[in-house]
C-alpha positions as CSV (number, residue, x, y, z in Angstrom):
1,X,82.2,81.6,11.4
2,X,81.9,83.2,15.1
3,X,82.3,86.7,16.0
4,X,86.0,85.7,17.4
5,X,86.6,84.7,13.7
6,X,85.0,87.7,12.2
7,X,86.9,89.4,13.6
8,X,89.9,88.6,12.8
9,X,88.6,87.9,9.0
10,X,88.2,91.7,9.0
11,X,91.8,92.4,10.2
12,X,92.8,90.2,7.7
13,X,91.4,92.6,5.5
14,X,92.4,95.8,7.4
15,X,95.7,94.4,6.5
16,X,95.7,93.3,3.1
17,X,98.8,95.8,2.1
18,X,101.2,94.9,4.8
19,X,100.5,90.8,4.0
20,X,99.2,90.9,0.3
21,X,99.1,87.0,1.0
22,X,96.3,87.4,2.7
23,X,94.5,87.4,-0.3
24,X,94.4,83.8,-1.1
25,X,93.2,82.8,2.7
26,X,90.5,85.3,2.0
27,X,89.4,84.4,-1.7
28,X,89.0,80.5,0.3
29,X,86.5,82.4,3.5
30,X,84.8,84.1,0.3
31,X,84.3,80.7,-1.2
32,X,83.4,78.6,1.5
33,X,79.8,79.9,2.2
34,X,80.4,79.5,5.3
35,X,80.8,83.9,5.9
36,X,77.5,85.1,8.0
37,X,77.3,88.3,5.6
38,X,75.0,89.7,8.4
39,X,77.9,89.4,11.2
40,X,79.8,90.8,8.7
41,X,78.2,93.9,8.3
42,X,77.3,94.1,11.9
43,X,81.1,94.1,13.3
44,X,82.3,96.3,11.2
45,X,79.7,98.7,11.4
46,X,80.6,98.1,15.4
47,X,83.9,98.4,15.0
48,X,83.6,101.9,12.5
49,X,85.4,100.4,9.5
50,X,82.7,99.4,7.1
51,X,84.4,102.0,4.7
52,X,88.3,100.9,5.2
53,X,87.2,97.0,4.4
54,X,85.2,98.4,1.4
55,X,88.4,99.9,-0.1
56,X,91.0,97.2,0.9
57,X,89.1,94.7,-0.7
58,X,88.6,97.0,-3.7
59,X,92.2,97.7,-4.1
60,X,93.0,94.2,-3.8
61,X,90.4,93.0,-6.4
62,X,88.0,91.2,-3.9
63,X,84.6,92.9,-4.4
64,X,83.9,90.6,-6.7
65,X,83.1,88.1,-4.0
66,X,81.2,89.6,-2.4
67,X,77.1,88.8,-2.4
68,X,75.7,91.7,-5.2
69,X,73.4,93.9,-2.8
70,X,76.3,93.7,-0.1
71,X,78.2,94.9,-2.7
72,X,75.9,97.9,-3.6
73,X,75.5,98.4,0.2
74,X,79.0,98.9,1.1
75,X,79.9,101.3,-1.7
76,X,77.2,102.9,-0.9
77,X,78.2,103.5,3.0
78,X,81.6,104.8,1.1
79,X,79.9,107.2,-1.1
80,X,78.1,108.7,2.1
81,X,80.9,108.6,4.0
82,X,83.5,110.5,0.9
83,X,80.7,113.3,1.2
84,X,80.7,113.6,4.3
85,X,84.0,113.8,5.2
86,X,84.1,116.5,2.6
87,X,82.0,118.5,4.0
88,X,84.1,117.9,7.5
89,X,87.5,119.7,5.9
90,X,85.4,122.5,4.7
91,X,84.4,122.8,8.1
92,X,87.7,122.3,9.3
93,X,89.3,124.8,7.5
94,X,86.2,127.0,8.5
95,X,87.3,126.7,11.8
96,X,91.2,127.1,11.3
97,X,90.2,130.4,9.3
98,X,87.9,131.8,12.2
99,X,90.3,131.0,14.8
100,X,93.3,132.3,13.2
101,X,91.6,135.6,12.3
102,X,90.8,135.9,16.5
103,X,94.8,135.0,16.2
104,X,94.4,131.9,18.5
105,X,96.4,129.2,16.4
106,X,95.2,125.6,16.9
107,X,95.8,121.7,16.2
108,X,93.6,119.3,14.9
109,X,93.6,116.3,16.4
110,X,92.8,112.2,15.7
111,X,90.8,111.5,12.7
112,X,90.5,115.0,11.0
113,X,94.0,115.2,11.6
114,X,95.2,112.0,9.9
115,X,92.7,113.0,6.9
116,X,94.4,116.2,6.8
117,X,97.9,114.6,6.6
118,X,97.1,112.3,4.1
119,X,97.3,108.5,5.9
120,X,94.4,107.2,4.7
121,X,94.7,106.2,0.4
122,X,90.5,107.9,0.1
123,X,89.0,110.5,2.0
124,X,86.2,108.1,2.7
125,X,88.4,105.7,4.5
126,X,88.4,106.8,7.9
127,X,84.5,107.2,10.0
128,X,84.9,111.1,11.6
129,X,82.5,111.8,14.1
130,X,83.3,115.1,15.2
131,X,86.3,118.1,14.9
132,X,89.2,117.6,17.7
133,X,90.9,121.3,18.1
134,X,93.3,121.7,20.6
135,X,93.6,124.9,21.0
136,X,96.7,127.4,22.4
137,X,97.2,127.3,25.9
138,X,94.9,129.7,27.8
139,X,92.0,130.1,24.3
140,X,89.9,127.3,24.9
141,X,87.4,129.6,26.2
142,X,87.5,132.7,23.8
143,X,87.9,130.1,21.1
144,X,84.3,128.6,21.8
145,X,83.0,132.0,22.8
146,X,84.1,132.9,18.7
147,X,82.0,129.8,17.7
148,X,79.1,131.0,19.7
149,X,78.7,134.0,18.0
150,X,79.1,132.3,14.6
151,X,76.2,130.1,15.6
152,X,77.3,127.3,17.4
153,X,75.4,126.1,20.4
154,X,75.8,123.2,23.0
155,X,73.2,120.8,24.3
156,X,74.8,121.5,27.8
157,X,76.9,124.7,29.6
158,X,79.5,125.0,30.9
159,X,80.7,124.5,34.1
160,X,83.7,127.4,34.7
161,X,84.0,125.8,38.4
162,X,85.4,122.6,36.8
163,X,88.0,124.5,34.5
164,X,90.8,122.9,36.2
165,X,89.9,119.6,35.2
166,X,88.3,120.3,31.8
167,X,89.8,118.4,28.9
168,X,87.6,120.0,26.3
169,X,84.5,122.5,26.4
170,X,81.1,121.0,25.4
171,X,80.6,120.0,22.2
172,X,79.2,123.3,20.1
173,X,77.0,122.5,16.8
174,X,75.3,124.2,13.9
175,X,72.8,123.0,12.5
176,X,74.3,123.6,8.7
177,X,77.3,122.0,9.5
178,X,77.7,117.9,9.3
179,X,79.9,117.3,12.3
180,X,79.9,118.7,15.8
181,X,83.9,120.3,17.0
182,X,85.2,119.8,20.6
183,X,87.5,123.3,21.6
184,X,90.0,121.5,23.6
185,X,91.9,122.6,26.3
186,X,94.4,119.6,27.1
187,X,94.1,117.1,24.0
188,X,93.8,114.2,26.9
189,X,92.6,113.8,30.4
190,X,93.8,115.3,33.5
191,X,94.7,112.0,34.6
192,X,97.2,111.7,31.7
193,X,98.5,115.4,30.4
194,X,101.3,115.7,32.9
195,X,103.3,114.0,29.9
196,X,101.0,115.2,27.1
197,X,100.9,118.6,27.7
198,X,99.1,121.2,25.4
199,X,102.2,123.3,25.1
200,X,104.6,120.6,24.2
201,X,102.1,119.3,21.0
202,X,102.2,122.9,20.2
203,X,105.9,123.4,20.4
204,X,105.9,120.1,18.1
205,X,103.0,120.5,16.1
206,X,103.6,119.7,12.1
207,X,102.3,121.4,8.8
208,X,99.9,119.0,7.3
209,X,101.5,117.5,4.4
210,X,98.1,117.1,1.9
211,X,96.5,120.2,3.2
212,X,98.2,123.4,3.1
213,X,98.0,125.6,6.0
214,X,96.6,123.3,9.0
215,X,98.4,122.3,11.9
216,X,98.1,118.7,12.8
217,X,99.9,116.7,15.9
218,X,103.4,115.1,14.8
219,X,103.7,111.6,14.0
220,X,105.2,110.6,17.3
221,X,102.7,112.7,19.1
222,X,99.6,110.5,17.0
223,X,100.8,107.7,18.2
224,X,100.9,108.7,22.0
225,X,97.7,110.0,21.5
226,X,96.3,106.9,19.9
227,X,97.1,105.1,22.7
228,X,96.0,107.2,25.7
229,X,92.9,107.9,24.0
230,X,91.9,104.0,23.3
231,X,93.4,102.3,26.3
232,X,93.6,104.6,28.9
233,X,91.0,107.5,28.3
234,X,88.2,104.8,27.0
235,X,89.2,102.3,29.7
236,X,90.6,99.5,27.0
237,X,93.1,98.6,29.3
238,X,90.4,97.4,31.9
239,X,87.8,96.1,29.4
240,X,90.3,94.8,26.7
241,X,87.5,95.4,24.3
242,X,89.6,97.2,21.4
243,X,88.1,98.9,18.6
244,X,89.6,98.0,15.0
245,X,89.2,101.6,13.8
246,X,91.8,102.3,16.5
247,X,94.2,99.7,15.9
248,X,94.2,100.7,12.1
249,X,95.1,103.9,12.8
250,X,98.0,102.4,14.3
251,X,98.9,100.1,12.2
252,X,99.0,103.1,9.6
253,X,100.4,105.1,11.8
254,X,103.6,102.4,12.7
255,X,103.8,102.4,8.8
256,X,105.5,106.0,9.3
257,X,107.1,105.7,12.3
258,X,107.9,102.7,14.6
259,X,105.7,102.9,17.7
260,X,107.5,100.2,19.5
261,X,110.4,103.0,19.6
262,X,108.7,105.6,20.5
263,X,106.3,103.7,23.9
264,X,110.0,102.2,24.6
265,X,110.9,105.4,26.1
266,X,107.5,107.6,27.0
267,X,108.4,106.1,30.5
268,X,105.3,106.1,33.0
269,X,102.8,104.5,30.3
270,X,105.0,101.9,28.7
271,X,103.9,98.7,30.5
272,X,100.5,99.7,30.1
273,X,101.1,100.5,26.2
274,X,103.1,97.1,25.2
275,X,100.1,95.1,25.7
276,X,98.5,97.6,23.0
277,X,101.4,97.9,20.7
278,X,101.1,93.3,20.9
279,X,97.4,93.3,20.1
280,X,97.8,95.4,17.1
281,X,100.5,93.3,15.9
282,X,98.3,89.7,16.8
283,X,95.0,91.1,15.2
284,X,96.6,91.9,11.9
285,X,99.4,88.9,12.2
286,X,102.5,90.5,12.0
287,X,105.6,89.9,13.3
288,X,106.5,91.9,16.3
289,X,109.7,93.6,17.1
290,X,112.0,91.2,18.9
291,X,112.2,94.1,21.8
292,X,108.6,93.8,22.3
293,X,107.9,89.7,22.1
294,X,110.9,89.2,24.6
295,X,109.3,91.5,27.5
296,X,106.3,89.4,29.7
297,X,103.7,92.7,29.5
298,X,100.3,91.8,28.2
299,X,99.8,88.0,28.3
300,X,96.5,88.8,30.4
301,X,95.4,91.6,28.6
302,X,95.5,89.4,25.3
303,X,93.8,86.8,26.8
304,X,90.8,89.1,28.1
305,X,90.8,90.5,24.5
306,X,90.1,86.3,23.6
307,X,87.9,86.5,26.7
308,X,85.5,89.9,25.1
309,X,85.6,88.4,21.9
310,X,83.4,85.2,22.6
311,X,80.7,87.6,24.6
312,X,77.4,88.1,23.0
313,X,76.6,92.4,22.3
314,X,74.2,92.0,25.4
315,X,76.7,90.4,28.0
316,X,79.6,93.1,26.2
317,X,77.5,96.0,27.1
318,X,76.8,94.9,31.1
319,X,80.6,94.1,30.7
320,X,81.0,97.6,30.3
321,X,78.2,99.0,32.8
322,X,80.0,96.7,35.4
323,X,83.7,98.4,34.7
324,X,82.4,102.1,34.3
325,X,80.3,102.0,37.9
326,X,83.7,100.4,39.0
327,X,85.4,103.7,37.9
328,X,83.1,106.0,38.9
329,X,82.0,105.3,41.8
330,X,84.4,103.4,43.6
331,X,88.2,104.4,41.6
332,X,87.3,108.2,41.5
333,X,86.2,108.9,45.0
334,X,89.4,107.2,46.1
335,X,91.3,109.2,43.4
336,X,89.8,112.4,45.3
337,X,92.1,111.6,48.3
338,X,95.1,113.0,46.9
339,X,94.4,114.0,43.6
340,X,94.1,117.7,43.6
341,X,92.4,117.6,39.7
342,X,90.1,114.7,40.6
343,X,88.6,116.9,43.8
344,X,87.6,119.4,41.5
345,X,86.3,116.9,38.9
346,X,84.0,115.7,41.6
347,X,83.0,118.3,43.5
348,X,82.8,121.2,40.4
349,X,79.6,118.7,39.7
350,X,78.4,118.1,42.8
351,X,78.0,121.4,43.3
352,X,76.0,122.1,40.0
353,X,72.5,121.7,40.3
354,X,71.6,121.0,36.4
355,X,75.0,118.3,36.8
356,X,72.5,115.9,38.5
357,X,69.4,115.5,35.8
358,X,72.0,115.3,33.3
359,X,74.1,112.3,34.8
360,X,70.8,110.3,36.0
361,X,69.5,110.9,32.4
362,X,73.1,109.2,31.3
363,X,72.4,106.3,33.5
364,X,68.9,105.2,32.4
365,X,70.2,105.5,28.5
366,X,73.2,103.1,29.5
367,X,70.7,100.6,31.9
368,X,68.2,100.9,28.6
369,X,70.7,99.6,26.2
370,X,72.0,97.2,28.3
């Protein structure tokens, strides 16, 4: 099996409760001997859902099929992952506490969030690397300046030059706590918060509905975010290389509300989220809305997803290099030319002396890997 059909073996696992008759096709791959266990693991380790396939194929009565010590390994990376994500809502209601006693109210965002709210059936599901908080408009600076004094460093200042385009201050840590929490200012990039502002996902901000007493973003407002955060944010719209953690979220998202509504009027972004909403429903093979399979958006972006698929992890990652120089250093200095935001992107680091070690640095870990 190649890493094309991998991967779409593991969707068909991803998705084994919205096409239980998936089961049978995958009780034949299990038999067949013909499953690299080893490409197995490795996508989706890649891809951040080791845990998710673990537990859909436990639910569905399939770990029996599985090789013994791949068995053992895989509840193991659950086990890990149940603790540790734990020990993230104790920190996250550490934080909501904190912040509401300094009366600056916040919203947790992405995958605390949706642990918060209850999507996923086990806490271990979902792979959390750190705590999104958007906080009130205007607190993003006293908040972090609360965590400071409770501990919490970063590996790298702050620039108060660059406020205007700052999504999120730097990433503050404690040592004695598991996962790292971005303070945000706008929950997306300049670029894309004229029509995701921080006051509107306040004004419509929901009680968590499996944790009392934390606000999380609304359904409708997940969604969005998904979106701009995979496609547009993390370039997936250029690179058509689409993570499968972020198309399950969506898929369990869709469960509770229909995205195809919701993109079909969010206006500026809606060509570029059909191709998105199209992929999700190819990967896990399910039958689209008749709205979105009429329209001609995304034909190309599905076949450069066919296109990523077939590369090998070394050619992916110069893939990448190639398309993030092409942003940075040709896309953003035009952007400068009439995009107030993007001139003091630039030149708020330009201007910082410690800006330039830090960036360099960046650039010799990418070339490494790559």
């Amino acid at each position: 099996m190649d890493k094309t059909g991998m991967y779409y073996f593991l969707a068909s696992i991803l998705s084994l409760d919205f096409k239980p008759e998936n089961r049978g096709k995958l009780m034949e791959g299990f038999l067949s001997g013909k499953i690299n266990w080893n490409g197995f693991v490795k996508l989706g380790s890649d891809n951040l859902v080791l845990p998710a396939l673990y537990l859909n194929l436990h639910k569905h009565n399939l770990t029996a099929y599985l090789p013994d010590d791949l068995n053992e390994y895989l509840l193991g990376v659950l086990d890990l992952n149940r603790e540790r994500n734990q020990k993230v809502l104790k920190q996250a209601l550490f934080a909501r506490d904190t912040f509401r006693a300094a009366d600056i109210e916040c919203v947790f965002m992405k995958g605390t969030a949706n642990m918060l709210d209850g999507l996923y059936g086990d806490i271990g599901e979902r792979m959390v690397y750190d705590l999104d908080i958007l906080a009130e408009e205007g607190k993003m600076l006293q908040a972090a300046e609360i965590l400071h004094k409770h501990g919490f460093v970063t590996q790298k200042g702050f620039n108060p030059r660059a406020m205007e385009s700052t999504m999120h201050y730097p990433i503050l840590l404690r040592s004695d706590m598991v996962a790292g929490i971005e303070v945000h200012r706008m929950a997306v990039q300049y670029l894309y918060q004229k029509n995701f502002t921080t006051s509107q996902i306040h004004k419509h901000k929901v009680e968590a509905s499996s944790e009392d007493g934390f606000w999380v973003m609304n359904l409708r407002d997940r969604i969005i975010h998904n979106f701009l955060h995979a496609q547009l944010m993390h370039s997936g719209h250029y690179h058509a290389d689409v993570s499968l953690r972020d198309l399950y979220d969506l898929l369990l998202l869709s469960r509770k509300e229909d995205a195809f509504e919701i993109f079909r009027d969010y206006g500026h972004y809606q060509r570029k989220s059909y191709p998105y909403l199209k992929l999700m429903h190819k990967v896990f093979d399910l039958e689209m809305p008749s709205g979105l399979a009429k329209n001609n958006y995304g034909w190309f972006f599905l076949k450069r997803q066919q296109y990523t698929l077939k590369m090998s992890s070394t050619k992916l990652r110069r893939y990448h290099l190639v398309i993030m120089f092409f942003q940075k250093y040709i896309v953003l200095p035009m952007r400068v030319l009439w995009n107030q935001k993007a001139r003091n992107y630039v030149f708020s680091r330009l201007t910082d002396r410690s800006w330039y070690k830090q960036h360099f640095e960046a650039i010799k870990r990418l070339l490494s890997k790559g």
